[in-house]
FIFI-355213 format. One record per residue: residue number from 1; residue in one letter; x, y, z of N, C-alpha, C in turn. Coordinates in pm, 1 decimal. Each point is the difference from the previous one (the first is absolute). Example, Ala and Ser with C-alpha at 12.3 -4.5 7.8 and 13.67 -1.06 7.14 Angstrom:
<nodes>
NODE seq type      n.u      n.v      n.w     ca.u     ca.v     ca.w      c.u      c.v      c.w
NODE   1    A   1319.0   -569.0    780.0    -89.0    119.0      0.0     90.0    120.0      0.0
NODE   2    S    -35.0    105.0    -72.0     82.0    119.0      6.0    -77.0    109.0     73.0
</nodes>
This chain:
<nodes>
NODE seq type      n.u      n.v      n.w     ca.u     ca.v     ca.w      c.u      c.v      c.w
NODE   1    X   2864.1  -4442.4     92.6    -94.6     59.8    -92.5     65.6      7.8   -137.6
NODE   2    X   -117.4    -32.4   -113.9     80.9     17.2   -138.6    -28.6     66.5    -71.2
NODE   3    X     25.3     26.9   -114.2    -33.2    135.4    -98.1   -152.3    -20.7     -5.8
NODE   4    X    -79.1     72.4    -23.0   -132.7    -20.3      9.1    -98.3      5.9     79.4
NODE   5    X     42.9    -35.5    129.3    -80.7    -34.9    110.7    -87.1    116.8     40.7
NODE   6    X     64.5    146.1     -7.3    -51.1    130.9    107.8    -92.8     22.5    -79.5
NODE   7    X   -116.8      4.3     65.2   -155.5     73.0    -32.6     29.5    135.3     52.5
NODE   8    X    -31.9     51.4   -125.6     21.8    214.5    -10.6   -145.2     43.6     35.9
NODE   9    X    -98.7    -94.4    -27.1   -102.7     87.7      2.4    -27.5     54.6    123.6
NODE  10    X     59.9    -58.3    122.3    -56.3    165.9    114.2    114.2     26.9     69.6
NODE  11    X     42.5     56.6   -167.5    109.3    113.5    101.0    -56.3    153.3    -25.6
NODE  12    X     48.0     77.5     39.0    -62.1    126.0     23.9     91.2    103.6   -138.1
NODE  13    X    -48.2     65.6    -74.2     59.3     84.3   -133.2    133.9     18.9     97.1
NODE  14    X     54.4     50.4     72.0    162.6     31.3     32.7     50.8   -184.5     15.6
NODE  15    X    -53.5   -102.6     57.2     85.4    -57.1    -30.4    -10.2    -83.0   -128.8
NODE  16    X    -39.0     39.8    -75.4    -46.8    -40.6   -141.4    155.9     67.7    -89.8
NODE  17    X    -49.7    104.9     58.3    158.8    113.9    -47.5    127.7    -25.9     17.5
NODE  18    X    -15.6    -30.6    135.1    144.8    -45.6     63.2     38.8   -110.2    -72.6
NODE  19    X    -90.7   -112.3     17.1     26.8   -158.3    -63.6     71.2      4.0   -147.6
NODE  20    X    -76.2    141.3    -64.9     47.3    -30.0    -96.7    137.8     62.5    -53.0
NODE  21    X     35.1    106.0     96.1    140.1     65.4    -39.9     72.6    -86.5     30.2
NODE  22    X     -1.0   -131.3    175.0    107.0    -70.3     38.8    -17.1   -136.0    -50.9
NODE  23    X   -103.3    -66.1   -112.2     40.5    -89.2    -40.6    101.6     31.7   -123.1
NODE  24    X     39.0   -164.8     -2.5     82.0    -77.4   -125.8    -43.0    -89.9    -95.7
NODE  25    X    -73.7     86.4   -108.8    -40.4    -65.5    -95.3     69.5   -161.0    -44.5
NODE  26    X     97.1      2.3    -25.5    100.0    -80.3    -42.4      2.9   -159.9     79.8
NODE  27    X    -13.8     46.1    123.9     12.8    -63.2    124.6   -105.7    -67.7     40.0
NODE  28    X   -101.9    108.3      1.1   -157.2    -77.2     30.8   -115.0     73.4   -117.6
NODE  29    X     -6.7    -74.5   -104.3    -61.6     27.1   -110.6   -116.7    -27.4     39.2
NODE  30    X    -75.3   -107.9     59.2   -104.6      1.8     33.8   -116.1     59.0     74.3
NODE  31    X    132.9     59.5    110.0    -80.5    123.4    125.5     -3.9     97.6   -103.7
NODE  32    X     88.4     43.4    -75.9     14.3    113.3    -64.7   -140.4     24.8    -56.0
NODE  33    X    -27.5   -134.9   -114.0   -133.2     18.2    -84.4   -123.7     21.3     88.6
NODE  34    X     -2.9   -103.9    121.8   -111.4     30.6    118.9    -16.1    189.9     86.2
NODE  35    X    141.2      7.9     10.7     -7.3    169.4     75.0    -70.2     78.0   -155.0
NODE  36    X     58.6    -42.6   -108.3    -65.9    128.4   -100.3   -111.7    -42.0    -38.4
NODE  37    X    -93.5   -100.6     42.1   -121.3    -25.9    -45.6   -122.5     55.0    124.1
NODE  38    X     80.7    -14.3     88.9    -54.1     83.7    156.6     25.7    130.2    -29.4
NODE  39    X    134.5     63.8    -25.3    -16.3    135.2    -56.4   -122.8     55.0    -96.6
NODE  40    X     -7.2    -73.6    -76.6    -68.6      6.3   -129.5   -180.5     38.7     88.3
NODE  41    X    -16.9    -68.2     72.2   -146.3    -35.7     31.3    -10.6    142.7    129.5
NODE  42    X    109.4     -5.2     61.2    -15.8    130.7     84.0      7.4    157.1    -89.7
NODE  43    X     76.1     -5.5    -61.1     17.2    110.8   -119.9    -19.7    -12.5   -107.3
NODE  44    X   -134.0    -45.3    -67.9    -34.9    -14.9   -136.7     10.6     74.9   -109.0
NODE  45    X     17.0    117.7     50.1     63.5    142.1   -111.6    169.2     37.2     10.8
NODE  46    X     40.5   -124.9     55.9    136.7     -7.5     11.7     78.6    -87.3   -110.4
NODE  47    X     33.2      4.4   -184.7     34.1   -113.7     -9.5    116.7    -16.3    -38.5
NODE  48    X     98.8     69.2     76.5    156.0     -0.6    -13.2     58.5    -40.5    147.1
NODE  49    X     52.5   -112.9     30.6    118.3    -23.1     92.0    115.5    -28.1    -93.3
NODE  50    X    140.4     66.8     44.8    132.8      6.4     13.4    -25.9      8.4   -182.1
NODE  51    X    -54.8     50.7    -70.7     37.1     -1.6   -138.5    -75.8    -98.7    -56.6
NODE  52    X    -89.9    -80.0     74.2    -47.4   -123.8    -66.8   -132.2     -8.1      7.1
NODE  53    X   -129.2    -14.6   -117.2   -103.2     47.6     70.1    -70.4   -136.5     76.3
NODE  54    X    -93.8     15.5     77.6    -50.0    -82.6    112.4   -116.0    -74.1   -124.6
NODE  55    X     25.5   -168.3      9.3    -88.2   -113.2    -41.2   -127.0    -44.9     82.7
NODE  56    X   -108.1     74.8    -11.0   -105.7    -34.0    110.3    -74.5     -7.4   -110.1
NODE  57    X    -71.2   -155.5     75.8   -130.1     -2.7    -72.6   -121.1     80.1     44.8
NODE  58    X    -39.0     53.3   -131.4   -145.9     56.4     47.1   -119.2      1.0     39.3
NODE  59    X     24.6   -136.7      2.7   -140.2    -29.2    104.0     40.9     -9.1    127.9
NODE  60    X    120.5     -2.7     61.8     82.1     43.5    186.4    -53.3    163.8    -34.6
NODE  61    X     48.2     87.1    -93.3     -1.9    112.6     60.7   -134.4     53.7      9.0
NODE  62    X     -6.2     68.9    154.5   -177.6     86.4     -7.6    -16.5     98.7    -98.6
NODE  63    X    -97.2     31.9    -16.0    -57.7     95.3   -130.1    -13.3    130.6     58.2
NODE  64    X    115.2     91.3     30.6    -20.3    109.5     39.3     37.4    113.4   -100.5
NODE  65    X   -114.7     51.7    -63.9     30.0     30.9   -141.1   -115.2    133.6     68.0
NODE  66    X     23.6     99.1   -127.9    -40.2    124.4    -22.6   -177.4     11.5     56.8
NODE  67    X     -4.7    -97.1    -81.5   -192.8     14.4      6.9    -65.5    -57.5     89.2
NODE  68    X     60.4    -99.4     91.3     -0.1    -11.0    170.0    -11.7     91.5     93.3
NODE  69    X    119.1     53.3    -33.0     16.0    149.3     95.7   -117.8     70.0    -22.1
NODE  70    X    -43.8     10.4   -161.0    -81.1     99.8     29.7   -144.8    -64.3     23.8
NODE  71    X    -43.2    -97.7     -4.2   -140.1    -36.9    -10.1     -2.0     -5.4    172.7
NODE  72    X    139.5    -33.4     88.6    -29.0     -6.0    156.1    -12.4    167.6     55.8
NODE  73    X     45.9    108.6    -97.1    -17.4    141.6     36.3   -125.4     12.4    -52.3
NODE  74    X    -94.3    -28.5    -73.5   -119.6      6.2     10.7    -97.9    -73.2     67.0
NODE  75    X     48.3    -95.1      9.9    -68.8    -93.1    115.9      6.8     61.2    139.6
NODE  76    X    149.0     22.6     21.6    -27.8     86.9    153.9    -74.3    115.0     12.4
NODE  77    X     -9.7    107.6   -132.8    -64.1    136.0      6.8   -149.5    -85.4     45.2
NODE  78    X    -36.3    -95.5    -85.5   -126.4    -34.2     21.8    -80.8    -58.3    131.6
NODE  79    X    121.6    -76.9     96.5    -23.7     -4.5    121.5    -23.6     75.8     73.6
NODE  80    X    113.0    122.5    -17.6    -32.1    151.1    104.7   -113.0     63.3    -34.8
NODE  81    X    -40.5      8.8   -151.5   -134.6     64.2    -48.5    -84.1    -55.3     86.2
NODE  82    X    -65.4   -132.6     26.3   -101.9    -52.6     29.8     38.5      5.6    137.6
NODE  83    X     60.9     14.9    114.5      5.0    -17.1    131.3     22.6     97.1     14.8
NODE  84    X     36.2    145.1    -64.8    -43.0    140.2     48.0   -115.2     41.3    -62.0
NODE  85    X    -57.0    -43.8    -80.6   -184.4     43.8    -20.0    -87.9   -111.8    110.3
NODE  86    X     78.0    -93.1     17.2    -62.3    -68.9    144.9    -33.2     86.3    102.3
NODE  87    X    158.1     53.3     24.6    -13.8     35.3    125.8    -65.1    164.1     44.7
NODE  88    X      0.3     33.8   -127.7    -46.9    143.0    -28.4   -148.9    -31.3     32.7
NODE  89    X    -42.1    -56.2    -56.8   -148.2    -52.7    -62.0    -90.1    -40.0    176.2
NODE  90    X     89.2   -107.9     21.1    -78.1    -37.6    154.5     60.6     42.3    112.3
NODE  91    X     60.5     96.6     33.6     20.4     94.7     81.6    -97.5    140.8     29.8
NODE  92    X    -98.1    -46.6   -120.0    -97.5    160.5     34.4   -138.4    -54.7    -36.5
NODE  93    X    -60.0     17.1     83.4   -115.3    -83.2    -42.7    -82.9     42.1    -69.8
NODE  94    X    -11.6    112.0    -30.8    -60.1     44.8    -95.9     46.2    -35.7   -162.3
NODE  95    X     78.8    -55.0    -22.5     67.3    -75.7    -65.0    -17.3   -151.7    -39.5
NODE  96    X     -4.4    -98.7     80.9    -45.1   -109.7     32.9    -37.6   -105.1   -196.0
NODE  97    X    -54.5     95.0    -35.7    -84.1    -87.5   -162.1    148.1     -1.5    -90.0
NODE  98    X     84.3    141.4      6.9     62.7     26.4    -69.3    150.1   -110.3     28.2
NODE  99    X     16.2   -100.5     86.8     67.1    -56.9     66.7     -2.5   -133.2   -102.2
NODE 100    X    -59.3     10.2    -66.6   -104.2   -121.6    -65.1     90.4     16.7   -135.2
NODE 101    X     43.5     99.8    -53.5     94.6     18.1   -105.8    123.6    -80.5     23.6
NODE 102    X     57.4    -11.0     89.4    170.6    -53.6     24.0    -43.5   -145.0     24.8
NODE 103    X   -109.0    -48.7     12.3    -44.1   -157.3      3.5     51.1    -60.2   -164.8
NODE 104    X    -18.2     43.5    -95.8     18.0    -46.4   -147.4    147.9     18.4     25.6
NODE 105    X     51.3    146.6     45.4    152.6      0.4    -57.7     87.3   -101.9     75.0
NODE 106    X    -64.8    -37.5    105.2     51.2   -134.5     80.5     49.3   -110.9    -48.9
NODE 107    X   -145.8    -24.1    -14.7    -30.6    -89.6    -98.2    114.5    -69.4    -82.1
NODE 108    X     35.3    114.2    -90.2     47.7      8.1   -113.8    181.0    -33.2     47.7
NODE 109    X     18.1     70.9     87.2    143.1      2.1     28.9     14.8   -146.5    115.6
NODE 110    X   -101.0    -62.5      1.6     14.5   -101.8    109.2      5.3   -103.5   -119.7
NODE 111    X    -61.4    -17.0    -86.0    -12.5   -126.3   -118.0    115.2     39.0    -75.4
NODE 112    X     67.0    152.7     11.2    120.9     -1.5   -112.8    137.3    -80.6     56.1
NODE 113    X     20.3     -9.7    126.2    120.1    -21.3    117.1    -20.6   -175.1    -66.4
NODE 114    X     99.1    -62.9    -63.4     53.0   -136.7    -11.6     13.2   -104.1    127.4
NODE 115    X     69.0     74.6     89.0      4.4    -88.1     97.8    -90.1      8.6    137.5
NODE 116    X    -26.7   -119.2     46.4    -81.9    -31.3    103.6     13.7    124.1    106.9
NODE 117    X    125.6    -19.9     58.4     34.1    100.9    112.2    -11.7    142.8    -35.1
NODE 118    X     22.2     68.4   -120.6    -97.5    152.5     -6.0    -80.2     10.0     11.2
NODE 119    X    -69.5   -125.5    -61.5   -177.3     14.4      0.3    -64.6    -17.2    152.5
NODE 120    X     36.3    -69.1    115.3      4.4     -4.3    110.4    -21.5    126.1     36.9
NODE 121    X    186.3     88.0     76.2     16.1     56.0     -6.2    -75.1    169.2    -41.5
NODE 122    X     11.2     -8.3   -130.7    -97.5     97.7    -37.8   -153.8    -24.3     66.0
NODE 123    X    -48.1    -86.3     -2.4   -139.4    -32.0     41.1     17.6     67.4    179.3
NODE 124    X     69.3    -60.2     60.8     -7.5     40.7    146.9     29.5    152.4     32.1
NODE 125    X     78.3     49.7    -58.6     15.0    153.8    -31.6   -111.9     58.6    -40.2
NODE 126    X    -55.4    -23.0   -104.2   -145.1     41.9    -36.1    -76.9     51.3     93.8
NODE 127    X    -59.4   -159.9     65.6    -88.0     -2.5     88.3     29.9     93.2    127.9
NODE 128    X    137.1    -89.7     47.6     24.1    121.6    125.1     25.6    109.2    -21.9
NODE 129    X      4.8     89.7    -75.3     18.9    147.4    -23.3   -144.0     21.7    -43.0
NODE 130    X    -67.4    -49.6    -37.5   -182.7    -13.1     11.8    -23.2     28.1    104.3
NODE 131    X     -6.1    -75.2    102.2    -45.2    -24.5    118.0     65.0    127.7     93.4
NODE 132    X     96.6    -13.2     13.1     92.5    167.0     56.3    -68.7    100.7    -57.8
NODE 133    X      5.5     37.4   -123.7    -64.3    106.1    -46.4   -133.1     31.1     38.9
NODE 134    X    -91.8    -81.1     -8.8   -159.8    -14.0     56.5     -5.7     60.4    121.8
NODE 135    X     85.6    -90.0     99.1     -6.8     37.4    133.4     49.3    147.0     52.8
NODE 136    X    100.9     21.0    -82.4     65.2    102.1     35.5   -128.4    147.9    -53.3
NODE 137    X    -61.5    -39.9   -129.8    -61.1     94.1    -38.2   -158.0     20.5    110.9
NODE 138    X    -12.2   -116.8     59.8   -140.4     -0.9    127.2     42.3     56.7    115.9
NODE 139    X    166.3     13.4     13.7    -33.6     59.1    138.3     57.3    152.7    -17.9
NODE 140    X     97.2    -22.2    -78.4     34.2    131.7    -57.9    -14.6    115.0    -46.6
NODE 141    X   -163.0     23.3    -65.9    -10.9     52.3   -159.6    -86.4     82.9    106.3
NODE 142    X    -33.7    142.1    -29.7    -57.4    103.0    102.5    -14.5    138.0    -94.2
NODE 143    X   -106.7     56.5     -5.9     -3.3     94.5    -98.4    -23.7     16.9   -120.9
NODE 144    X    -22.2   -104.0   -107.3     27.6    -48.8   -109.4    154.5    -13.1    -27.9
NODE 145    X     96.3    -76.2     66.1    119.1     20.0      7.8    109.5    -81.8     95.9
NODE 146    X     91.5    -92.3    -35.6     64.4    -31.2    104.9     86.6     98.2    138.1
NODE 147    X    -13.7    -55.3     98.7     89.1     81.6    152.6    115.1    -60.1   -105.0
NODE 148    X     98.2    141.5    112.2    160.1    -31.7    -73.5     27.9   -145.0     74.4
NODE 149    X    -63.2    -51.1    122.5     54.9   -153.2     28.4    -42.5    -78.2   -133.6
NODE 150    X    -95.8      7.5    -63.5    -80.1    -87.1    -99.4    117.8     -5.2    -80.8
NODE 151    X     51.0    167.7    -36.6     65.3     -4.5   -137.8    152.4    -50.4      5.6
NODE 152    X     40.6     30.0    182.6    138.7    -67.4      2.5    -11.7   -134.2     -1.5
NODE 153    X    -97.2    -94.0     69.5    -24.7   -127.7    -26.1     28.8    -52.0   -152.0
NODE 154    X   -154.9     50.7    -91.3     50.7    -33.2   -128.8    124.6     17.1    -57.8
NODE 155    X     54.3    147.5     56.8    154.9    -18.8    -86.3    108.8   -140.3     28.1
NODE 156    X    -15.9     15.3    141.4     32.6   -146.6     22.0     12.8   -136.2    -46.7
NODE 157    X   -137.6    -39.0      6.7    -28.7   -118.9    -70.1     40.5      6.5   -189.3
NODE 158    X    -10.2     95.2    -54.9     81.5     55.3   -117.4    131.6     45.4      4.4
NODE 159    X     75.7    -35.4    104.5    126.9     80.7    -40.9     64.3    -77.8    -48.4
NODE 160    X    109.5     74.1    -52.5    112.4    -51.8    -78.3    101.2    -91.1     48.0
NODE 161    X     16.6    -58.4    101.1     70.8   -114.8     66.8    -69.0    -89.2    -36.9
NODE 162    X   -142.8    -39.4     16.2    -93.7    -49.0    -17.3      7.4    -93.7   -156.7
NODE 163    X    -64.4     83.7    -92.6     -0.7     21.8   -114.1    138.1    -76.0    -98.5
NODE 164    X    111.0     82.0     64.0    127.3    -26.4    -75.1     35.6   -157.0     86.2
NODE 165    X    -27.0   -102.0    105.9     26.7    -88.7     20.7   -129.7    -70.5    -33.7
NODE 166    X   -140.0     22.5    -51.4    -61.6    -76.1    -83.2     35.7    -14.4   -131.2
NODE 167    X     57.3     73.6    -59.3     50.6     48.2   -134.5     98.7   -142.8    -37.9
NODE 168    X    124.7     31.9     90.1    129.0    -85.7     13.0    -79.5   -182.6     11.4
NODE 169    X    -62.5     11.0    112.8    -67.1   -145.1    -15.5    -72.5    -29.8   -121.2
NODE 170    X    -75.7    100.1    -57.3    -67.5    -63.5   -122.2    110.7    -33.0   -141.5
NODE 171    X     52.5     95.2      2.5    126.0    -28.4    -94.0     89.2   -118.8     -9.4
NODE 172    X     60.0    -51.5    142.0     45.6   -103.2     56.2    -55.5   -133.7    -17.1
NODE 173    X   -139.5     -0.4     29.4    -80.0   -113.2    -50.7    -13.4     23.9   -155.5
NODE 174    X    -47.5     39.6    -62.3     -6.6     10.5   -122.9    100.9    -78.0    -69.9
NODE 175    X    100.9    116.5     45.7    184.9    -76.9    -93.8      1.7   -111.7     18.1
NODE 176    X    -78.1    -28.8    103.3     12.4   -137.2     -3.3    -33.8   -118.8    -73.3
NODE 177    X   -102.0     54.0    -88.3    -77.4   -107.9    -68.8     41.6    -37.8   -132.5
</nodes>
């Protein structure tokens, strides 16, 4: 093998680290420039190795910048908005018209998602937490009011395991694009 040859791109941030404390610049100048351009692309708010700053072009590095972060923290508030007035909404049937509101905010957060696989994703979540909710609110709902099975169900299908690994997938696809 000769200077040059090792592809950095899937190594994992520690051995990105490692590679780069136990190489020899001097020695293998070429891995060197390849490990800090792989550095560079794994840690883009990183632009100092050993005293020297990292040469990446900017069109390799992803765009993970300020106003990303925040347009995907409003994008997610806007997912949970609309699939807890979903599920609020068609869980009581007396309710049912008012269900008809989180259809636009859908909408909206389904055409905002860039990539294919949120929009999927989000779409099948939608629906099936539609469909759960409905059902749950027909066999459930007694009194003007859900049984505590109704309401532990819904917490369910809303909980936070739930939620926080739709979250992670939508984010994941996204970064991706």
């Amino acid at each position: 093998m000769k200077d040059g040859d090792i592809d950095y791109s899937g190594y994992t941030p520690r051995e990105l680290q490692e590679a780069l404390e136990g190489i020899n610049p001097k020695t293998f100048p070429k891995n060197y420039e390849n490990l800090k351009v792989a550095y560079g692309l794994k840690f883009p708010n990183a632009p100092i190795i050993n005293n020297e700053p990292i040469k990446v072009n900017e069109r390799e590095v992803p765009k993970n910048n300020k106003k990303s972060s925040l347009n995907f923290y409003y994008q997610t508030r806007s997912v949970f908005g609309s699939l807890l007035a979903l599920c609020a909404f068609l869980s009581n049937p007396n309710t049912y018209l008012y269900a008809l509101i989180s259809i636009p905010i859908g909408l909206l957060v389904y055409f905002d998602f860039k990539n294919r696989k949120s929009k999927i994703l989000f779409l099948q979540y939608f629906l099936g937490l539609s469909l759960y909710s409905f059902i749950i609110g027909r066999f459930f709902f007694e009194n003007d009011r859900l049984t505590n099975t109704g309401l532990i169900a819904i917490f369910i299908a809303f909980g936070a395991a739930i939620n926080v690994s739709l979250v992670i997938r939508l984010y994941e696809y996204e970064a991706a694009t």
